[in-house]
C-alpha positions in Angstrom: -23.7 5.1 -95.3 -27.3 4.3 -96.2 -29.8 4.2 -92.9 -32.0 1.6 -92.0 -35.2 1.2 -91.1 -35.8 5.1 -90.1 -37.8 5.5 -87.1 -39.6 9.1 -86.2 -38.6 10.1 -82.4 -39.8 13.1 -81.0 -37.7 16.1 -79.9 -37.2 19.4 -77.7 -34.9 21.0 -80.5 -34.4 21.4 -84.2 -31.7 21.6 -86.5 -29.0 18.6 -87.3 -26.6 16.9 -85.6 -24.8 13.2 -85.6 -24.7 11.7 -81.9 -24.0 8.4 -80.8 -25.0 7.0 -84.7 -28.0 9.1 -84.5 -28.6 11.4 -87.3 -31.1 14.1 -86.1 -32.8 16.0 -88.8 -35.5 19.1 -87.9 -38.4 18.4 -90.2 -41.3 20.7 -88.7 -41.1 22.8 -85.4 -40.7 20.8 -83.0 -41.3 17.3 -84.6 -37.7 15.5 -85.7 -36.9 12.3 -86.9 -33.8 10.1 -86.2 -32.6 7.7 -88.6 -30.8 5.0 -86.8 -27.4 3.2 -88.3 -26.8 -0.1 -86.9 -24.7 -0.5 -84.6 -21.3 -2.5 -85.7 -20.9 -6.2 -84.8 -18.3 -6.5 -81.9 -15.6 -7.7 -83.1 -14.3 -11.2 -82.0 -12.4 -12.1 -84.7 -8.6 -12.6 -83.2 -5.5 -11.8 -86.2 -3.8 -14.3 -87.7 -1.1 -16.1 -85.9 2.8 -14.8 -86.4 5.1 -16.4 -88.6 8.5 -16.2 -89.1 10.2 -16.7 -85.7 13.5 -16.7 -85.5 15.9 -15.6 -83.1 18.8 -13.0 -83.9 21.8 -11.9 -81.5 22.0 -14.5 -78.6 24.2 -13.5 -75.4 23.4 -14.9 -71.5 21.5 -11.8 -70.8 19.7 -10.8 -74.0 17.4 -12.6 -77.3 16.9 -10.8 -79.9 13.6 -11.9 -82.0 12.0 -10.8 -85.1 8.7 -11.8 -86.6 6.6 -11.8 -89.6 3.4 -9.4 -89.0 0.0 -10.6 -88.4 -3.4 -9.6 -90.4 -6.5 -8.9 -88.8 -10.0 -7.8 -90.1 -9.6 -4.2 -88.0 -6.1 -3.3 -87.1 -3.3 -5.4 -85.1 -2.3 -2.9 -81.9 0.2 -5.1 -80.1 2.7 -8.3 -79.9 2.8 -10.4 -76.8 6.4 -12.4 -76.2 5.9 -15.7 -74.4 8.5 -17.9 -72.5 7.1 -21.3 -71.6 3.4 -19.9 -71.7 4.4 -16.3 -69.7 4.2 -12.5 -71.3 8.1 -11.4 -71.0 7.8 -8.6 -73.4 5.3 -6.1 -75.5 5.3 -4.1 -78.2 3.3 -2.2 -80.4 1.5 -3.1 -83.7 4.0 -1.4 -85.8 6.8 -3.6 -84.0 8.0 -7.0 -85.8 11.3 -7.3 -83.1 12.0 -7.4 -79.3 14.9 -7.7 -77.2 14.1 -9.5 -74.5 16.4 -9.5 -71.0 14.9 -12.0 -68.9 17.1 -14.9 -70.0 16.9 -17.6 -67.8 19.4 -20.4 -68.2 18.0 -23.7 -69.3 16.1 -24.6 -72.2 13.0 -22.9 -72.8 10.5 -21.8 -75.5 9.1 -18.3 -77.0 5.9 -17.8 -79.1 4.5 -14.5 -80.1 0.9 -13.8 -80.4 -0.9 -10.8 -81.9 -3.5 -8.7 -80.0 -6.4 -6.4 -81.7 -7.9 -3.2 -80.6 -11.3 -5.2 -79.0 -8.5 -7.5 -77.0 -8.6 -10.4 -79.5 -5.5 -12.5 -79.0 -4.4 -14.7 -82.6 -3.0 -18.4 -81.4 0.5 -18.4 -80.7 3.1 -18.4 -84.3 5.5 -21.4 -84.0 7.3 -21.5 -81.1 11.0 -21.8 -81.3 13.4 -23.2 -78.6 16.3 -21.2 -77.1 19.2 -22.0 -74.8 20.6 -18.9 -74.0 24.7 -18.9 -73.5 26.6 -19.4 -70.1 27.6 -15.4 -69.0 31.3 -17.2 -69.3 32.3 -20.6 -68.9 30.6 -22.0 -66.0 31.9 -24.9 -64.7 30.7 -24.3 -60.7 28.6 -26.0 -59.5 25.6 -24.3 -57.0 25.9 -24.7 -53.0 24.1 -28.0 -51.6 20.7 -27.3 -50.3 21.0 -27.2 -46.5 18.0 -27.3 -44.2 16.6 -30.5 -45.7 13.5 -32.0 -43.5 10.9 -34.7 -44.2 7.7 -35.8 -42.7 5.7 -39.0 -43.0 1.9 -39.5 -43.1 1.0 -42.1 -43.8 2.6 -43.5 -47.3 3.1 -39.5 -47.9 5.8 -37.7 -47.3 6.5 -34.0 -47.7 10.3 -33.1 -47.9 11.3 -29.0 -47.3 14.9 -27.6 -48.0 16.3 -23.9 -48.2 17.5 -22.6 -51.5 20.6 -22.9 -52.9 23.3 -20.3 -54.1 25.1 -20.3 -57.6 27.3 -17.8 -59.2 24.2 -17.8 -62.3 21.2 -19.2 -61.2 19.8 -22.5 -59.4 17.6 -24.0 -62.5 16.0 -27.1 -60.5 16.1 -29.0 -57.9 16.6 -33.0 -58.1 14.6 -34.7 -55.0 15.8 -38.5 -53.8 14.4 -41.5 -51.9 16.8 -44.2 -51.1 19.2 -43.0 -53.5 16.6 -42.7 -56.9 15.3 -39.6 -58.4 11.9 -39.4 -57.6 10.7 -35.7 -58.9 12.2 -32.5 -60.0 11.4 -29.3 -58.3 11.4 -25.0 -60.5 14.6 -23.6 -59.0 12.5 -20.5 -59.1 10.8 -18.4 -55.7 12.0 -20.1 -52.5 13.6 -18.7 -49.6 12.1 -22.3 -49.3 11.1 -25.5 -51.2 9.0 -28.6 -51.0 7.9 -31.7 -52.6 5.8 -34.1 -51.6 6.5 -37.9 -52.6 3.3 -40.4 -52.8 2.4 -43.6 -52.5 5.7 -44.3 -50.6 6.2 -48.0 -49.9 4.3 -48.6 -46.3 5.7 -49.6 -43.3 9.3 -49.0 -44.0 12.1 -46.5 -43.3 13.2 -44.0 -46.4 16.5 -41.9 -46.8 15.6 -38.7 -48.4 18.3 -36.1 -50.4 18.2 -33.3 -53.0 20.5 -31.5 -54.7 20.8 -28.4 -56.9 21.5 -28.0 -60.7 22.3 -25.1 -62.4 21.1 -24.3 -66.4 24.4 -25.6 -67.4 23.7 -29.1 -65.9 26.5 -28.7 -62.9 24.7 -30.7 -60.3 26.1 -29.9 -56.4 26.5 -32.6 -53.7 23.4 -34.7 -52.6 22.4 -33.2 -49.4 22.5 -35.0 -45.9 20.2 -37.9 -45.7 17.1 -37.2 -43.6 15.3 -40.4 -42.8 11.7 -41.2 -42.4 9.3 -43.9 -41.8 6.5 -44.2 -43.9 3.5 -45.4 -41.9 0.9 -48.2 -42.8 -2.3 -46.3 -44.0 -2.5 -44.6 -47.4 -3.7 -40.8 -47.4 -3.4 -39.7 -50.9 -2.1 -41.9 -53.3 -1.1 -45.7 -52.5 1.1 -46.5 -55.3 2.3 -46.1 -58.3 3.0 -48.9 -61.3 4.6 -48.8 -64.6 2.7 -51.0 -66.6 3.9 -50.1 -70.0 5.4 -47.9 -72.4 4.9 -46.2 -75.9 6.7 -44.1 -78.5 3.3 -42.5 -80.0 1.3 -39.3 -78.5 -1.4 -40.8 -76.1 -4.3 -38.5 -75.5 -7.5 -41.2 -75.8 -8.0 -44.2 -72.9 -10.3 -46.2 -72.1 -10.0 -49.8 -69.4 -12.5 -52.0 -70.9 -14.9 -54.2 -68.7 -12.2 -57.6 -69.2 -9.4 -54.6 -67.2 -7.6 -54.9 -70.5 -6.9 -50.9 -72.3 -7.2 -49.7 -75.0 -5.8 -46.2 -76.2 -5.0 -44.6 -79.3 -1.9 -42.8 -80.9 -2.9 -39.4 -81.9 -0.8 -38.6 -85.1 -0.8 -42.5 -86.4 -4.8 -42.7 -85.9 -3.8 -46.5 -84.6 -5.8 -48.2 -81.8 -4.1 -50.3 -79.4 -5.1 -52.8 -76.9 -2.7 -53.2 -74.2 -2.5 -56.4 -71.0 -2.0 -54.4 -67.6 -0.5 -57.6 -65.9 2.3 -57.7 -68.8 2.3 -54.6 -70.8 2.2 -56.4 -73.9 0.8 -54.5 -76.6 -1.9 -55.8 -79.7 -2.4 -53.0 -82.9 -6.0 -53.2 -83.7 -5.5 -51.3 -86.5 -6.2 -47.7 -88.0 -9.0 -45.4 -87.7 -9.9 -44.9 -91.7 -9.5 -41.7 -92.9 -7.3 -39.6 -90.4 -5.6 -36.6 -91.7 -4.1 -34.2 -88.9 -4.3 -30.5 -89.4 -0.5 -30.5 -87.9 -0.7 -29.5 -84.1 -2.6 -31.0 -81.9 -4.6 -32.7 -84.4 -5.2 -36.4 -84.8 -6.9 -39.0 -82.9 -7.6 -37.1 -79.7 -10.2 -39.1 -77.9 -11.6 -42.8 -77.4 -14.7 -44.2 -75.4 -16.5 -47.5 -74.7 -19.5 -47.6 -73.0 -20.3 -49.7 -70.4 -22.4 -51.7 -73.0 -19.2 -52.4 -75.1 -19.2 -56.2 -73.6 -22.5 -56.2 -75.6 -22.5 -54.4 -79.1 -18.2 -54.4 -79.0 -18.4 -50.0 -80.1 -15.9 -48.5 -79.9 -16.4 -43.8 -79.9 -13.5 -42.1 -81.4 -13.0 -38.3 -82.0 -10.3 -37.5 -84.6 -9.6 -35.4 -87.1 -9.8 -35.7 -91.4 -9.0 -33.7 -94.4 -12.3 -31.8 -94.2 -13.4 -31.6 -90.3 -13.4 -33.1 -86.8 -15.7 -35.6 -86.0 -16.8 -38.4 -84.2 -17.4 -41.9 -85.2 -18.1 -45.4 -84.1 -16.2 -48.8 -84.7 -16.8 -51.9 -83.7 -14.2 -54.2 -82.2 -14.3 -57.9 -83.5 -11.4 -60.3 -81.8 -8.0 -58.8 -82.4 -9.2 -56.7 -85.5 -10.6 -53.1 -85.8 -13.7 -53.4 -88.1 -13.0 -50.2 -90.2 -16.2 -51.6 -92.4 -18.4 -51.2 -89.6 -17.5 -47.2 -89.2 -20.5 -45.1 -88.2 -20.3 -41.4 -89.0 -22.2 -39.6 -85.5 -21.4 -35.9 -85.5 -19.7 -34.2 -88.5 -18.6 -30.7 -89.5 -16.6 -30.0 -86.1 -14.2 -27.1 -87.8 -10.5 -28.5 -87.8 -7.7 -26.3 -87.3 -3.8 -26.2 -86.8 -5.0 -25.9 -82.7 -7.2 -26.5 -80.5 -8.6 -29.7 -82.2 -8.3 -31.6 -78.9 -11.6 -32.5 -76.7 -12.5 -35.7 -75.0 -15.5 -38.3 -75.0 -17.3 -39.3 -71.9 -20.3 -41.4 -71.4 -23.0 -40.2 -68.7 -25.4 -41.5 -66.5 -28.0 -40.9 -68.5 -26.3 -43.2 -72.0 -25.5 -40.3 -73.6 -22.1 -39.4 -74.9 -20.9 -36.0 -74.2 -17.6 -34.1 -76.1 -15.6 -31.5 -75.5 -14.5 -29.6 -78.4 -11.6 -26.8 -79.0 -12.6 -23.7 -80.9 -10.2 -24.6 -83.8 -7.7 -21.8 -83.8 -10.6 -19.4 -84.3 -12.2 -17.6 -81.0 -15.2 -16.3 -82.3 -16.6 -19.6 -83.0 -17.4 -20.7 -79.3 -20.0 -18.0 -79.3 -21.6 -19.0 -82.8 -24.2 -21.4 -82.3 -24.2 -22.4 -85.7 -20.9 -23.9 -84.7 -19.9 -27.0 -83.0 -16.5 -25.8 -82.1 -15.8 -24.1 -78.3 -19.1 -26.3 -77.6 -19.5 -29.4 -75.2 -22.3 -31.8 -77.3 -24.8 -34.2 -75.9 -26.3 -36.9 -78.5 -27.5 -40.7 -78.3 -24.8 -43.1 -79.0 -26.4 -43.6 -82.9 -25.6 -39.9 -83.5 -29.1 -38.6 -83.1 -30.0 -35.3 -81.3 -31.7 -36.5 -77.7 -34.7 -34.6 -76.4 -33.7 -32.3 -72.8 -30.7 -30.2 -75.3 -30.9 -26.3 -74.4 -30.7 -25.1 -77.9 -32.8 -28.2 -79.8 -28.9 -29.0 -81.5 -26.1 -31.2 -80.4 -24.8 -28.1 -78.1 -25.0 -28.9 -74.6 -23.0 -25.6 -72.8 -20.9 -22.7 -75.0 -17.9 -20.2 -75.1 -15.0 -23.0 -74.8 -11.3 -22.4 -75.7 -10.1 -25.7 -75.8 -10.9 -28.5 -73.0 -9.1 -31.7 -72.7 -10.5 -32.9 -69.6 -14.2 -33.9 -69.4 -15.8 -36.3 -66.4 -18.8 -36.6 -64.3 -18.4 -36.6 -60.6 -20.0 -39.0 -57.9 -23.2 -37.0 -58.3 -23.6 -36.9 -61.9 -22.5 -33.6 -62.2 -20.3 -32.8 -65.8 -16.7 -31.4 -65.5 -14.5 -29.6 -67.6 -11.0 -28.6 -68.0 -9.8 -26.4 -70.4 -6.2 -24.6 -71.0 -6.0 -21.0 -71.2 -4.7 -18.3 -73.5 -1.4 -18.3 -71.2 -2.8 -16.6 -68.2 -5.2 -19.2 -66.7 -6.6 -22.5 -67.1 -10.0 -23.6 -65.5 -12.1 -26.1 -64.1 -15.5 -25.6 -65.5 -19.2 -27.3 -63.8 -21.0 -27.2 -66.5 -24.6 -26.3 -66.3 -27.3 -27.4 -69.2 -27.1 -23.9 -72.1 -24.3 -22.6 -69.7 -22.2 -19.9 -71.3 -18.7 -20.2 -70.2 -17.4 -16.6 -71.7 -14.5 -17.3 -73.9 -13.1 -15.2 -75.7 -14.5 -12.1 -74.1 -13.4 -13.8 -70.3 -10.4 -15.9 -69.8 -10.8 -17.5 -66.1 -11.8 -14.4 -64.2 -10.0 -11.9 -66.6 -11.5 -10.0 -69.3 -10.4 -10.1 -72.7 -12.4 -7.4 -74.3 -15.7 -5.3 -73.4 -17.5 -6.3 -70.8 -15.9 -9.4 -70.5 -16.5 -11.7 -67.2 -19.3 -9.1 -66.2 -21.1 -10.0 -69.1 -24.6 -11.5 -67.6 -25.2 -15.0 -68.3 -21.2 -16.2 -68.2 -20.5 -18.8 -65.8 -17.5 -18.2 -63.7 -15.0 -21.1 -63.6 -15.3 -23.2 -60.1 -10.6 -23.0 -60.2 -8.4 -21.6 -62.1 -4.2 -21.8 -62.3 -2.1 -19.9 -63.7 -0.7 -20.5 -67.0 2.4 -21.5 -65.5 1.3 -24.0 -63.0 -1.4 -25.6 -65.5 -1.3 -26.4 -69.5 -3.7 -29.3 -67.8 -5.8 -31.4 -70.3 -6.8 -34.7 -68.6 -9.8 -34.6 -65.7 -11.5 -37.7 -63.7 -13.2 -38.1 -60.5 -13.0 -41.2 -58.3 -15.4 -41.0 -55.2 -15.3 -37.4 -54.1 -11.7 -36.8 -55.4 -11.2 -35.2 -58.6 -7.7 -35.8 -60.3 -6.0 -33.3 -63.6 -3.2 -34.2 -65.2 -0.8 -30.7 -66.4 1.6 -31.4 -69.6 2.4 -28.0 -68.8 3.4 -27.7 -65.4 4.2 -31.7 -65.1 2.3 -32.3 -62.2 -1.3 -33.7 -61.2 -3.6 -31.9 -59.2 -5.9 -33.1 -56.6 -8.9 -31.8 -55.3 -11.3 -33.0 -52.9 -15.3 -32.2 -53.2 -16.5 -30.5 -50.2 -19.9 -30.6 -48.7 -21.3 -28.1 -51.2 -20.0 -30.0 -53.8 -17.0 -27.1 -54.6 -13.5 -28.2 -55.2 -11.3 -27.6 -51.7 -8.0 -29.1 -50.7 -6.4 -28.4 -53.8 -3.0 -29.9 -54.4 0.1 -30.4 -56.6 1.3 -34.0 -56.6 4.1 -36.2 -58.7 5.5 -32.6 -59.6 8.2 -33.0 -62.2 8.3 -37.1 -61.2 7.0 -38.6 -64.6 8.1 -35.2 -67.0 4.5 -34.5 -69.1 1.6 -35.8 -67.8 -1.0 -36.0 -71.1 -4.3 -37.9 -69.4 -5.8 -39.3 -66.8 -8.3 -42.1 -66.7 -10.3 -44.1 -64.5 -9.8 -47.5 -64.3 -11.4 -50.6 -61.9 -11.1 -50.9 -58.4 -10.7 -47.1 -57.5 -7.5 -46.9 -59.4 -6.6 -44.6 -62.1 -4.5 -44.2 -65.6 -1.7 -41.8 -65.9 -0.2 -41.5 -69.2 2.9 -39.6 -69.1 5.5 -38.3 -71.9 9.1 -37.6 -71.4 11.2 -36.6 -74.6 14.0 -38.9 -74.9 17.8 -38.3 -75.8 17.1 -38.6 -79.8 14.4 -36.3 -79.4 11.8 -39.3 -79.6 8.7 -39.4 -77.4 9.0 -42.3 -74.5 5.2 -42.4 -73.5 4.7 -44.4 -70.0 1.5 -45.9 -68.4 1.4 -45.6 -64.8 -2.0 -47.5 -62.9 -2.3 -45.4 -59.1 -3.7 -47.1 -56.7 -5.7 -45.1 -55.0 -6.7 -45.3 -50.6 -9.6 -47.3 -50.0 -13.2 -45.5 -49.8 -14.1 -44.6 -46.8 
């Protein structure tokens, strides 16, 4: 090891010794000089992702798996087993197979991810799905919920029942109004469950039931009706319309100024215009260039701002052979104008994951994005690096003055957000998953450093982690199970997220200081995967949701909310 740049340091003793990287050498009495070695770089680098999934002896109460081993630029320590987002097992670096006993019945999915000595976690190895055997044939069905009550206020109402019994295991819960399904509740926890149903049709009685289903689809009884009136006034949220339907990904929206919508299919790169009062649906045409990285590459994000009557642009983030990027197009009639195509920002790394981000105009006519880290952590911390960044730029691509680091980079250290929105005071938003254990909601600050991958939520990954100085603590966080949230919007003083994950939408109310309170799980299992959430005119918002259909196909619905009046 060579030293660098010696420096003489005074001492009370001779002799030699190595302490702490110091090398102290005696070179007259009293006098000694240190040579200092540098100090290694932390080490942020996560391993590679495991291959090689696949799943070995199968019974109802044991899976065994076996992996391929990850790489890594020190030395891989450990092997995390998820199921549906949650550790189940660990083992050690040396370990490429796990038996795993908590086998719940249903359909559910496992990953593995590596772990380093410094706490680096690698992005999950394909997942595979398993459906773990009946523990014999089981053709019973579980009890009928008893204990079933339901309250009305306003067009909400919240419906409790005790658990259920079953000679396995309840798997869910199937909630009715007036005889159609109307959500889906975990058969998980309890003694006791609830669901709340909104935008209930006002004014008018309601017969409520649910019954229990086991993980081999035996269903029991519907339970006694309870019956409720729904009252006149609309508390939460007023209705809910299907306006139309898709078989594409949909993560980008946008309601132009005419209320027509446009949106865009993530793996095809199309953009589509769609007529809320019919549904019917117009192909533009194709963003030029597209190439997904596989994942959750692809056309992840459309804007329009509210010049767009005007100069007819249309702000795209997707993904090519080479890099993310974002790009303007104009719209001209019932055409895309891919001739028009303006590159803005270039050179966002692309990876297999965490390609996904979001576009949002602010108050000030600039456009802001959200950008993943691509798969690789260290980058959110490299300022040289668009990637784990939210960017602020003029809509012709050129740096604006008022940027914290004289770049595009607006705030740092982001995993990969999906939500992005300003609330009614102008303040910027963001949500961003988590490396299953926690999700947040992130204010974000102008240069604010918001700590991944050394913090995830309030949990450190490595070092100091969330006590490093400078991080900005997320303003809520869910756990990995209740989130896998992407889309974010405000309305008023109400913010709205819509979970994939956890199918559900949050909703959380700003108090007077401006801090999220009142936070609460709507439409929980109603519409299956809930992929954005959009504002739209009138106080009203867009829900895309995604349910996989019986061929395995995507059925991709668009459901306007209306929304109570403001106050």
């Amino acid at each position: 090891m060579t030293p660098v740049a010696p420096s003489p340091v005074e001492s009370a003793s001779g002799g030699s010794r190595l302490v702490s990287g110091l090398l102290l050498i005696a070179v007259v009495g009293l006098a000694v000089l240190v040579w200092r070695w540098p100090e290694p770089p932390p080490d942020v680098r996560p391993p590679s992702a495991p291959g090689g999934l696949s799943i070995g002896e199968t019974t109802c109460k044991s899976i065994a798996l076996s992996w391929s081993g990850s790489t890594d630029d020190t030395e891989v320590t450990g092997y995390e087993v998820h199921r549906d987002g949650q550790v189940v097992a660990s083992v050690g670096g040396k370990a490429l197979s796990v038996v795993i006993t908590e086998v719940p019945a249903g359909t559910w999915s496992v990953a593995v991810k590596a772990r380093d000595e410094a706490g680096n976690v690698s992005p999950a190895g394909g997942a595979v799905s398993v459906t773990p055997p009946s523990c014999g044939a089981d053709a019973k069905a579980p009890s009928t919920p008893g204990g079933v009550k339901a309250t009305a206020d306003g067009t909400t109402v919240t419906m409790t029942w005790d658990a259920a019994t079953d000679d396995v295991g309840v798997a869910e819960y199937d909630v009715f109004r007036d005889g159609a399904k109307v959500g889906t509740v975990g058969g998980g926890g309890g003694p006791q469950f609830t669901f709340i149903d909104l935008g209930v049709p006002a004014s008018a009685g309601h017969r409520y039931q649910v019954s229990a289903r086991d993980g081999q689809g035996n269903s029991s009884s519907r339970s006694a009706g309870v019956d409720v009136t729904a009252g006149a006034a609309c508390t939460l949220l007023c209705a809910i319309t299907p306006v139309g339907k898709d078989t594409g990904v949909v993560w980008g929206l946008a309601e132009l100024p005419d209320g027509s919508v446009l949106y865009g299919r993530r793996d095809t790169y199309e953009i589509v215009r769609m007529d809320p009062r019919t549904g019917q649906v117009t192909p533009l045409g194709t963003v030029p260039g597209g190439v997904r990285a596989g994942g959750d590459g692809g056309l992840v994000s459309l804007a329009v701002a509210s010049t767009f009557a005007r100069d007819r642009w249309i702000y795209v983030l997707y993904t090519t052979a080479t890099d993310n990027r974002i790009v303007r197009l104009r719209l001209r009639g019932d055409e895309l104008d891919g001739g028009s195509m303006q590159s803005l920002v270039v050179g966002i790394p692309r990876g297999k994951l965490h390609n996904g981000g979001r576009l949002r105009f602010g108050r000030d006519g600039k456009l802001y994005a959200a950008l993943g880290d691509a798969g690789n952590p260290r980058l959110a911390q490299d300022q040289r690096s668009l990637a784990g960044k939210v960017l602020r730029f003029n809509p012709d691509g050129t740096v604006p003055s008022g940027n914290p680091f004289g770049g595009y980079i607006w705030s740092l250290g982001h995993r990969n957000p999906q939500g992005l929105a300003f609330d009614a005071r102008g303040r910027l938003w963001v949500q961003e998953s988590g490396d299953g254990l926690t999700d947040e909601t992130n204010l974000i600050v102008k240069g604010g450093n918001y700590g991944w991958p050394a913090c995830e939520g309030t949990e450190s990954k490595s070092g100091a982690g969330c006590e490093t100085p400078g991080f900005v603590a997320p303003q809520q966080t869910f756990a990995a199970y209740d989130g896998g949230c992407g889309g974010l919007v405000f309305v008023r003083e109400v913010g709205y997220v819509a979970c994939a994950g956890s199918s559900r939408l949050y909703r959380a109310v700003l108090d007077g200081d401006g801090l999220l309170a009142e936070v609460q799980a709507v439409l929980v299992g109603a519409y299956g995967q809930l992929l954005t959430v959009e504002p739209g005119s009138g106080g009203t918002l867009w829900l895309v949701s995604g349910t996989t259909g019986a061929a395995g196909t995507l059925d991709t619905q668009f459901l306007r909310i209306t929304l109570p009046p403001a106050s």
